[in-house]
N, CA, C and O atoms as a GROMACS GRO file, in nm:
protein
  416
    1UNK      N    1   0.083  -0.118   0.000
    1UNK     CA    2   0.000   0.000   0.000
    1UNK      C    3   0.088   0.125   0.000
    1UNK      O    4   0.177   0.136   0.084
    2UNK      N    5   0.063   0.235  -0.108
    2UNK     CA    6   0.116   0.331  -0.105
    2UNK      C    7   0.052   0.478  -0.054
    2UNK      O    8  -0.055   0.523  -0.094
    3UNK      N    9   0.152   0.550   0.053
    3UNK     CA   10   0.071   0.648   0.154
    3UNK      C   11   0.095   0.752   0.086
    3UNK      O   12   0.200   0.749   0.023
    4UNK      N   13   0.015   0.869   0.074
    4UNK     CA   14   0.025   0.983   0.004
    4UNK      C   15   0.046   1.097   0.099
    4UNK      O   16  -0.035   1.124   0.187
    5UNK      N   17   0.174   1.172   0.076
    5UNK     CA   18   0.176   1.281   0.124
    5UNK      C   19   0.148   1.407   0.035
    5UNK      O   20   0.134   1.398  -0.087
    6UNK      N   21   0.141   1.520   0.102
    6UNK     CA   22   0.115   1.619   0.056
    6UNK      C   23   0.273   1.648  -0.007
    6UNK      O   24   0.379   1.599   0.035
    7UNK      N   25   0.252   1.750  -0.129
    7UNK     CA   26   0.374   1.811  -0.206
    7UNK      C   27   0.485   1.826  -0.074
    7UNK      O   28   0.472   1.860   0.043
    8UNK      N   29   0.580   1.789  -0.146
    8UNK     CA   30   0.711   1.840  -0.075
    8UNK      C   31   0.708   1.778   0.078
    8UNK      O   32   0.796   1.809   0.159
    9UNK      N   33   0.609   1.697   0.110
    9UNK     CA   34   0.631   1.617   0.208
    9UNK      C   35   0.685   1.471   0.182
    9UNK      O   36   0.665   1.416   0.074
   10UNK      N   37   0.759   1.403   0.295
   10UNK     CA   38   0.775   1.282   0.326
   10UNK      C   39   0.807   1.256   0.458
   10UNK      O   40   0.856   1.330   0.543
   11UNK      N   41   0.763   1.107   0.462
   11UNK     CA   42   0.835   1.068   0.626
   11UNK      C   43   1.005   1.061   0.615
   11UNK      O   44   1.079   1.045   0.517
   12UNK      N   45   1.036   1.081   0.769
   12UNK     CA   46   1.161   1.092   0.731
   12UNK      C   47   1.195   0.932   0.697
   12UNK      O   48   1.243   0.905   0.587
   13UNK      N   49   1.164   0.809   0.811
   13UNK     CA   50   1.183   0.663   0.737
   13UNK      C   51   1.074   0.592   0.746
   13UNK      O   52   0.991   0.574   0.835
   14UNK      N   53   1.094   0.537   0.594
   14UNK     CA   54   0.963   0.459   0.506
   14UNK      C   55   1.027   0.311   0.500
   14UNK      O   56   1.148   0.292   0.482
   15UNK      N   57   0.921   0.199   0.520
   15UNK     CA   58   0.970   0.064   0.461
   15UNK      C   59   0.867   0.030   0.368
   15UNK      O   60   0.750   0.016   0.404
   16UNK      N   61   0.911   0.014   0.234
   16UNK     CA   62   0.846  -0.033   0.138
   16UNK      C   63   0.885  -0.198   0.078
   16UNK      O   64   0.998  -0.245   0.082
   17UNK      N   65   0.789  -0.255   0.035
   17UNK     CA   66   0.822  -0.428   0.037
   17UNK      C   67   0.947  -0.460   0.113
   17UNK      O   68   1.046  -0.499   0.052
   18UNK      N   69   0.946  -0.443   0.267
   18UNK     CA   70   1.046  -0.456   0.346
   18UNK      C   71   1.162  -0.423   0.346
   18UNK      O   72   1.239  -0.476   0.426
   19UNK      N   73   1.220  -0.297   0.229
   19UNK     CA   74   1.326  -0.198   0.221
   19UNK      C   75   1.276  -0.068   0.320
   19UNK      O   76   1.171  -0.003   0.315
   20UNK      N   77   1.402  -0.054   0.420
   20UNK     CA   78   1.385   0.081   0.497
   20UNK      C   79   1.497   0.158   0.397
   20UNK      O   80   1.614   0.138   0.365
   21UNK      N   81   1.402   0.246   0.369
   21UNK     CA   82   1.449   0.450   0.359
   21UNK      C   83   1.476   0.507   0.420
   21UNK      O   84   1.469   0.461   0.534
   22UNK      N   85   1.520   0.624   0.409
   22UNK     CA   86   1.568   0.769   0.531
   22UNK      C   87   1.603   0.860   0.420
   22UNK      O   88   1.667   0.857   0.315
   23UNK      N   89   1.519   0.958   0.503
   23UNK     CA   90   1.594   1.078   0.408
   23UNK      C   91   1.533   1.220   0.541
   23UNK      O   92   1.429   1.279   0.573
   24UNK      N   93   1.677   1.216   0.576
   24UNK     CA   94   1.693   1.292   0.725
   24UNK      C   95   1.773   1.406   0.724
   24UNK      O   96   1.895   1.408   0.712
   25UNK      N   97   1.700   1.498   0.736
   25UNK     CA   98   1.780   1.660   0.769
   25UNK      C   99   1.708   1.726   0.871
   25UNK      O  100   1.601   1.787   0.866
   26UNK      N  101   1.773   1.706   0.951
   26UNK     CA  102   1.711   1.777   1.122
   26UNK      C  103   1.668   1.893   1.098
   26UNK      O  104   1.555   1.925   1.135
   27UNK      N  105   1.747   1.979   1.031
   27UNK     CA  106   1.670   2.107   1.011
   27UNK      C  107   1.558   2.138   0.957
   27UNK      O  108   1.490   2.233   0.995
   28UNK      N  109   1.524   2.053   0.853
   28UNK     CA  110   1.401   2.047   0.791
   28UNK      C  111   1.283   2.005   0.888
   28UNK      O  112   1.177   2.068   0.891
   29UNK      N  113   1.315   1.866   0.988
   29UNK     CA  114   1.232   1.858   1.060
   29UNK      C  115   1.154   1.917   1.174
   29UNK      O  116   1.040   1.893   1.216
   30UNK      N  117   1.238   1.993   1.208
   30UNK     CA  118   1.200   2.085   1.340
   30UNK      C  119   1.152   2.225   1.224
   30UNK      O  120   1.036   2.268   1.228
   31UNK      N  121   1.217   2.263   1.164
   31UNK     CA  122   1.129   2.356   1.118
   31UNK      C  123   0.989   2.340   1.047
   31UNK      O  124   0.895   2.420   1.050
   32UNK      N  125   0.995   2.235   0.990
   32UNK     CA  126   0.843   2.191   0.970
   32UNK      C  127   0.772   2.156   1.108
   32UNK      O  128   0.652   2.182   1.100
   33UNK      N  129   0.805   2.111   1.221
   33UNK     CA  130   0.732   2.082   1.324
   33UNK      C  131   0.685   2.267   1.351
   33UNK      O  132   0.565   2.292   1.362
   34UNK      N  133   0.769   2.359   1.358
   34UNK     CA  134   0.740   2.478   1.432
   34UNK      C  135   0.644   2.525   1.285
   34UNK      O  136   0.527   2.548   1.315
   35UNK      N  137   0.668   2.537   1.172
   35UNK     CA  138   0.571   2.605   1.105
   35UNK      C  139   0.448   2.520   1.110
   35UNK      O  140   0.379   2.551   1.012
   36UNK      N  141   0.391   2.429   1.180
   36UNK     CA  142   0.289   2.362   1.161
   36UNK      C  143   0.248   2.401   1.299
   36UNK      O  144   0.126   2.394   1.310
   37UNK      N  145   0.298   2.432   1.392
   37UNK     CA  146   0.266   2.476   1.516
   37UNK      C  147   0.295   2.371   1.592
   37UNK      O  148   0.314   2.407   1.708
   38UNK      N  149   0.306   2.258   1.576
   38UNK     CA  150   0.375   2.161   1.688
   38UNK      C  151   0.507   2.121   1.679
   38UNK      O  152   0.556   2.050   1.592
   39UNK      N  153   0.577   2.187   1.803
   39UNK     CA  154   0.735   2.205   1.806
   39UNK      C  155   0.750   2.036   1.839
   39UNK      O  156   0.643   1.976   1.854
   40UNK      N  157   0.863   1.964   1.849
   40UNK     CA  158   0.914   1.864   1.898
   40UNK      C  159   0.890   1.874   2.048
   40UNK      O  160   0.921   1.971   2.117
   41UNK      N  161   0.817   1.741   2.099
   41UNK     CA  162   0.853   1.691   2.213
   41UNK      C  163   0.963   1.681   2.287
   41UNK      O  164   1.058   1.712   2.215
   42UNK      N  165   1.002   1.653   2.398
   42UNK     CA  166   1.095   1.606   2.452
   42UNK      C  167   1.167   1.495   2.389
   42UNK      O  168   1.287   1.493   2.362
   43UNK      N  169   1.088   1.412   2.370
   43UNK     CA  170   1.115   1.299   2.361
   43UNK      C  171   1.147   1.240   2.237
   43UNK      O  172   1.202   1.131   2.221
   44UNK      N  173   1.098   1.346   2.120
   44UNK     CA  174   1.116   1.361   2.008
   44UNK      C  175   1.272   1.423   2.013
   44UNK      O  176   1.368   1.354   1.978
   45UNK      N  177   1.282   1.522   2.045
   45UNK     CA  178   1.405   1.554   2.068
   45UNK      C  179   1.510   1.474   2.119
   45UNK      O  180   1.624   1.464   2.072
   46UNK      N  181   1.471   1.426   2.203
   46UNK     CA  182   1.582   1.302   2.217
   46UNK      C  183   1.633   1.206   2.122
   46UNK      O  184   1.753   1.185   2.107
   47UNK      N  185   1.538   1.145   2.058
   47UNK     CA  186   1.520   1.030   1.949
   47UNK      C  187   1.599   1.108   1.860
   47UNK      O  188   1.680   1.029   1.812
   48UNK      N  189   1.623   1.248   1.802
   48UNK     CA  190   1.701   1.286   1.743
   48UNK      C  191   1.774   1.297   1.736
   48UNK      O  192   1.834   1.260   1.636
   49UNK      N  193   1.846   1.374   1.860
   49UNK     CA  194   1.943   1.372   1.946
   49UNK      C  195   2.059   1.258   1.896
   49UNK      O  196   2.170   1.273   1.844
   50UNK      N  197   1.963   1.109   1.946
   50UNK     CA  198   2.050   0.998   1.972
   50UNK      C  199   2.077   0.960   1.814
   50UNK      O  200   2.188   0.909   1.794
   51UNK      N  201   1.958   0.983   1.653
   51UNK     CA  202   2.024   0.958   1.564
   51UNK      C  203   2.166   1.028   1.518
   51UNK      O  204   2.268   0.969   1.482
   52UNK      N  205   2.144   1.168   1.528
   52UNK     CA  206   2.234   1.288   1.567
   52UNK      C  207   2.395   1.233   1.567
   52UNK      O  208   2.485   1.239   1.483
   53UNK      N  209   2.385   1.172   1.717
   53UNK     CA  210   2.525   1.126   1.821
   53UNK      C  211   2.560   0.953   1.702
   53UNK      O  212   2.663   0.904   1.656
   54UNK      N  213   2.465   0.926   1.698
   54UNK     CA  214   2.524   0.760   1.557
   54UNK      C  215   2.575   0.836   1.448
   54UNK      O  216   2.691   0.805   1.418
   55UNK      N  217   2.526   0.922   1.382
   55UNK     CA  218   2.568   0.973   1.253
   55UNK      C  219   2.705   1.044   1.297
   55UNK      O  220   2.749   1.067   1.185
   56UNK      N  221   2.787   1.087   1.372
   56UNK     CA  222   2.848   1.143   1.402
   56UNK      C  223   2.957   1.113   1.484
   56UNK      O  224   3.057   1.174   1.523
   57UNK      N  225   2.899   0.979   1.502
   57UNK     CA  226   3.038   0.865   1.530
   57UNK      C  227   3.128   0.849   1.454
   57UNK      O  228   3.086   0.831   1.339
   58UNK      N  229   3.284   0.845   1.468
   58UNK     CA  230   3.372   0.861   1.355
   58UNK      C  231   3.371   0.720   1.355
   58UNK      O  232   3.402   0.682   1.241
   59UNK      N  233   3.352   0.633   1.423
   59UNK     CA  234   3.353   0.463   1.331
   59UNK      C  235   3.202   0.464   1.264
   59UNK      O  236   3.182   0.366   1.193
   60UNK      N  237   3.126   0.530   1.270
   60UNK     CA  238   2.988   0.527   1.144
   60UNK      C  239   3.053   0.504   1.000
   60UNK      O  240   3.032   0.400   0.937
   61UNK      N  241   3.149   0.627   0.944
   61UNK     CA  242   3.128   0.648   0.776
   61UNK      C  243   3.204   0.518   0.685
   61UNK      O  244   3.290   0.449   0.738
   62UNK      N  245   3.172   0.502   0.581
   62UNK     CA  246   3.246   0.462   0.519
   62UNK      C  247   3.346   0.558   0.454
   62UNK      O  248   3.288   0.664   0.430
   63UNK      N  249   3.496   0.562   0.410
   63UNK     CA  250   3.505   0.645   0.364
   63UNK      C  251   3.587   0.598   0.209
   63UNK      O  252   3.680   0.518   0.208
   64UNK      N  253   3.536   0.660   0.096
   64UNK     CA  254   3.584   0.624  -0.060
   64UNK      C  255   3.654   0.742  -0.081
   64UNK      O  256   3.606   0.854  -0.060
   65UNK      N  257   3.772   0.720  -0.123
   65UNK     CA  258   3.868   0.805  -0.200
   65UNK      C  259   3.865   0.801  -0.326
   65UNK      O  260   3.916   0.713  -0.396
   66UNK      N  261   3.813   0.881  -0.358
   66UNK     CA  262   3.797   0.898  -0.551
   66UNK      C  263   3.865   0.965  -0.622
   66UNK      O  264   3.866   1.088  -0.610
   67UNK      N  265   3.951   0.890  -0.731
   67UNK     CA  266   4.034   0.915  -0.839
   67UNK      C  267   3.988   1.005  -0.943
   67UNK      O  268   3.872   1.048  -0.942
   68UNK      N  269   4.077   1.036  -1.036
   68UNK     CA  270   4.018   1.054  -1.177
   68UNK      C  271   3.965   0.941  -1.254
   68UNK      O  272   4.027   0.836  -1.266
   69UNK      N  273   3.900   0.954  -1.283
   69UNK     CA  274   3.796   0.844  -1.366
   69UNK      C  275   3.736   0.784  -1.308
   69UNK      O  276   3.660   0.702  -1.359
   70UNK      N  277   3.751   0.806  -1.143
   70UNK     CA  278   3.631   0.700  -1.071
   70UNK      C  279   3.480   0.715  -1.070
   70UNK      O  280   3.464   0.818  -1.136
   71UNK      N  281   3.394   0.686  -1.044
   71UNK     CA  282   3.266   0.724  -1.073
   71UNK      C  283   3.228   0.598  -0.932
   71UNK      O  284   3.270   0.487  -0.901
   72UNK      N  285   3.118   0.705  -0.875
   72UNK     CA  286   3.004   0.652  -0.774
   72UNK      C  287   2.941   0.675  -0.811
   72UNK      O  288   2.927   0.786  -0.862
   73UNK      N  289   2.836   0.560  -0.810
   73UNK     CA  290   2.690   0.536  -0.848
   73UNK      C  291   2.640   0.524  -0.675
   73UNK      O  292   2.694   0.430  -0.616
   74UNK      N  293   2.526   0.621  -0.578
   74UNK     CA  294   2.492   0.589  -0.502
   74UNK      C  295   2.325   0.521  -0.479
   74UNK      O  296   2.279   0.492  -0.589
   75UNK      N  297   2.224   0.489  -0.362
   75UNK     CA  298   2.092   0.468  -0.434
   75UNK      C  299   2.078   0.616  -0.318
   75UNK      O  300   2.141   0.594  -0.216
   76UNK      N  301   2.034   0.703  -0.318
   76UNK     CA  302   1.965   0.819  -0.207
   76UNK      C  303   1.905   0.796  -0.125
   76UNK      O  304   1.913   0.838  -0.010
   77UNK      N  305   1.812   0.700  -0.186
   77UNK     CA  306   1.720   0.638  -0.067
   77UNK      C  307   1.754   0.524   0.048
   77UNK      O  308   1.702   0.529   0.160
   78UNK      N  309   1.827   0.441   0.016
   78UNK     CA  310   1.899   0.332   0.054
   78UNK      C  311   2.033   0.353   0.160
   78UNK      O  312   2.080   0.260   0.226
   79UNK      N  313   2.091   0.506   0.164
   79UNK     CA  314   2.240   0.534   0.192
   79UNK      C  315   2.193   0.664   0.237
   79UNK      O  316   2.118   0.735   0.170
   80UNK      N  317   2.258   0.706   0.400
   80UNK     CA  318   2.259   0.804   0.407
   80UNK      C  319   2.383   0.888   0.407
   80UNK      O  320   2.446   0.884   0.513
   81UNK      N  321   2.422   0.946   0.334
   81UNK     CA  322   2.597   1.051   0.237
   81UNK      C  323   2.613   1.129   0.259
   81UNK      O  324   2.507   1.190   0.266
   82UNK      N  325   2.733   1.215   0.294
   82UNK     CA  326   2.744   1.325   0.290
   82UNK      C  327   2.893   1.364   0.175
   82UNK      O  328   2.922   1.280   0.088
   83UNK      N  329   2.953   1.456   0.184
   83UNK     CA  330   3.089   1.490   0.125
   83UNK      C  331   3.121   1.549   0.249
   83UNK      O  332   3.054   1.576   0.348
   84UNK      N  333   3.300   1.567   0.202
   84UNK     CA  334   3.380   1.623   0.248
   84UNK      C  335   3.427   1.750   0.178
   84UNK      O  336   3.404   1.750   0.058
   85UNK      N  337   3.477   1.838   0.219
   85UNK     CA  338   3.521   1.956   0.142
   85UNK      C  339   3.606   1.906   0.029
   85UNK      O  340   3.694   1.822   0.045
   86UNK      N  341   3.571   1.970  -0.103
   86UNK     CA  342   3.673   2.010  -0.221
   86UNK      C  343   3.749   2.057  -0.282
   86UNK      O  344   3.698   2.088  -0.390
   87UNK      N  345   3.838   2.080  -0.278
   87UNK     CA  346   3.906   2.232  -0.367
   87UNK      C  347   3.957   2.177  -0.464
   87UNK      O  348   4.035   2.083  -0.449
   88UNK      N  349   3.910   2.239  -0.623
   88UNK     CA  350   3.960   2.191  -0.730
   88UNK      C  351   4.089   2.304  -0.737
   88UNK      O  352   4.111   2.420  -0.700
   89UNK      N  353   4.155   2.199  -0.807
   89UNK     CA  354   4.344   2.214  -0.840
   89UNK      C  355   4.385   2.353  -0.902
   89UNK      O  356   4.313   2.378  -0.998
   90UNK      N  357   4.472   2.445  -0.879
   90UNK     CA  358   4.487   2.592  -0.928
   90UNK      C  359   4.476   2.510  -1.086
   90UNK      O  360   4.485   2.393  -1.124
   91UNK      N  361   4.446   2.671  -1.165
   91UNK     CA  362   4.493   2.682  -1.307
   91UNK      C  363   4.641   2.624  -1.326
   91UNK      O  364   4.727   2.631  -1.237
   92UNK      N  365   4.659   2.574  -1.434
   92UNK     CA  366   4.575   2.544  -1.579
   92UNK      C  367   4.507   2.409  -1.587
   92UNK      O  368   4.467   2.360  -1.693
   93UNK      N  369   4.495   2.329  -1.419
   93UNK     CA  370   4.388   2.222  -1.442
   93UNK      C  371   4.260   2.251  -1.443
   93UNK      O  372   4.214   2.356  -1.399
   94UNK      N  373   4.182   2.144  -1.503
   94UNK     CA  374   4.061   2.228  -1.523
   94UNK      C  375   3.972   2.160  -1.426
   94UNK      O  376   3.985   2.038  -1.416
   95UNK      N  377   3.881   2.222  -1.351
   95UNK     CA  378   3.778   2.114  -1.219
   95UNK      C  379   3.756   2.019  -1.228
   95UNK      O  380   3.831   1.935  -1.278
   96UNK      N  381   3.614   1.992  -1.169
   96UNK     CA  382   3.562   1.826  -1.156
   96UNK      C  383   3.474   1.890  -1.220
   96UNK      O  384   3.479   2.004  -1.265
   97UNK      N  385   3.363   1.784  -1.225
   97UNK     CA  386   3.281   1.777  -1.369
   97UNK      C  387   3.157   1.665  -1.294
   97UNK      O  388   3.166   1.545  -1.319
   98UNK      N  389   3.023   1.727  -1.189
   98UNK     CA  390   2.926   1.650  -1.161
   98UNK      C  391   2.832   1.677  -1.169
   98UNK      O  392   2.770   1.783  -1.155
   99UNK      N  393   2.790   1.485  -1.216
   99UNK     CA  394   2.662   1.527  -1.265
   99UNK      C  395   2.564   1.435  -1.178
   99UNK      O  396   2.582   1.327  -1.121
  100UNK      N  397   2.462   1.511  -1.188
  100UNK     CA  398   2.368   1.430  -1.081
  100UNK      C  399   2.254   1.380  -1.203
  100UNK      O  400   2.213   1.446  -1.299
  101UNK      N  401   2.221   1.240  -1.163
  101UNK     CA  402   2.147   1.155  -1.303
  101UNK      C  403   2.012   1.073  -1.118
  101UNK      O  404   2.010   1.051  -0.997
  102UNK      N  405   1.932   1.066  -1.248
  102UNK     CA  406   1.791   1.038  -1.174
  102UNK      C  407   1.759   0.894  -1.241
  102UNK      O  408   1.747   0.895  -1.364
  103UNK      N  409   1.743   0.759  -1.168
  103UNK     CA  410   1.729   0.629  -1.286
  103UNK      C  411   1.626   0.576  -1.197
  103UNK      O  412   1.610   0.594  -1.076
  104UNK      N  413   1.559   0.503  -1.285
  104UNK     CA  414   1.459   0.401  -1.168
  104UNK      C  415   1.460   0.289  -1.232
  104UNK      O  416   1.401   0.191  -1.185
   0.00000   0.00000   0.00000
């Protein structure tokens, strides 16, 4: 069964034919709690809190070092990612080159 949210809404985690999702940005959540008029609980706050303190464990990340010519394919829904800072190489090299592709 598929649940319908309103535009530009979602839960933050969904299990669909027994795949769990996430798609988590604290900031988004509390500010949608306050523009709707119900701020986070306590207890809500906590539960965040504690995903918060896991994500932010330095034994959590995986970490990939990417070459020239390497290419990651990630799924968004499946993986929760971040980056690390970039600085492309002074002149006369020329940057990186990304592209973000949408497949189903």
């Amino acid at each position: 069964m598929t649940r319908r949210h309103p535009p530009g809404t979602y839960p933050v985690f969904r299990r669909d034919a027994g795949r769990l999702s996430v798609r988590y940005v604290r900031s988004w959540i509390t500010r949608g709690q306050q523009e709707h008029g119900t701020p986070l609980s306590t207890a809500q706050t906590a539960a965040l809190d504690a995903f918060d303190e896991i994500l932010a464990d330095p034994r959590m990340p995986l970490r990939v070092r990417l070459r020239r010519g390497d290419l990651l394919l990630l799924d968004n829904t499946t993986i929760l990612h971040g980056r690390t800072p970039f600085t492309d190489p002074p002149p006369p090299h020329t940057g990186r080159c990304l592209t973000r592709v949408w497949a189903d």
